[in-house]
N, C-alpha and C positions, 0 to 999 in steps of 0.2 A: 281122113283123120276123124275119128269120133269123140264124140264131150268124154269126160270122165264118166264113171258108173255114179258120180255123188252130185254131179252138176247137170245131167240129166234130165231129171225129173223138176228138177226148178227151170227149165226152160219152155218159151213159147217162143212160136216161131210162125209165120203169117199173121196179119190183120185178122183173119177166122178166129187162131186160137186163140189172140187175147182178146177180141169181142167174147169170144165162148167165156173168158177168166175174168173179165171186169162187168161185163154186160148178161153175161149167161143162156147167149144166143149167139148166132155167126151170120145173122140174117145179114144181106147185102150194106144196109142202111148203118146198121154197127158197126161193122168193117169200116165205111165212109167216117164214121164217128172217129175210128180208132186213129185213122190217117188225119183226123183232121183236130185233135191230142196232141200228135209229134207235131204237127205243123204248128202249136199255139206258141204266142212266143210269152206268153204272163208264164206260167209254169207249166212246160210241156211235159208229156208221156214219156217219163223214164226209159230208151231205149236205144237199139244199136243195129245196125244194121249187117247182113248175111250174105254177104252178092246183092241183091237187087230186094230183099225182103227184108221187113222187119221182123224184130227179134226181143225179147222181156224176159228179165227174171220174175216168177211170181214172187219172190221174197222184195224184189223191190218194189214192185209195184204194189205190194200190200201196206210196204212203207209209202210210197209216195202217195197210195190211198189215204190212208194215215194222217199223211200233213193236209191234204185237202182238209179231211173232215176240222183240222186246226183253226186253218184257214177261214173256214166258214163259220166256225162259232167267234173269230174273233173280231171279222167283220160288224 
């Protein structure tokens, strides 16, 4: 079964691509970053898992960017 042709392109799927989407590298050490995001328990990495992989929407994770940067100015 394949995504839709519209929900496609908002998809990341490995620890790779969304280091490549939030970090702009896939280098091993961002990958680690990326897994250890879902593992946070204050406000974890919006995501979902695939079988055995993780998975992100860019649109959410631009939101939940988003509230970070809230976050941090309210601090």
């Amino acid at each position: 079964m394949t995504a839709p042709a519209s929900l496609a392109p908002d998809m990341l799927v490995g620890a790779a691509e969304i280091a490549r989407f939030i970090f702009n590298s896939d280098e091993f050490r961002f990958q680690r970053r990326v897994y250890y995001l879902v593992t946070s328990t204050k406000r974890p990495l919006p995501h979902f898992r695939i079988g055995a992989r993780i998975a992100a929407r860019r649109s959410t994770l631009m939101d939940w960017i988003a509230m970070q940067e809230g976050f941090a100015r309210a601090e």
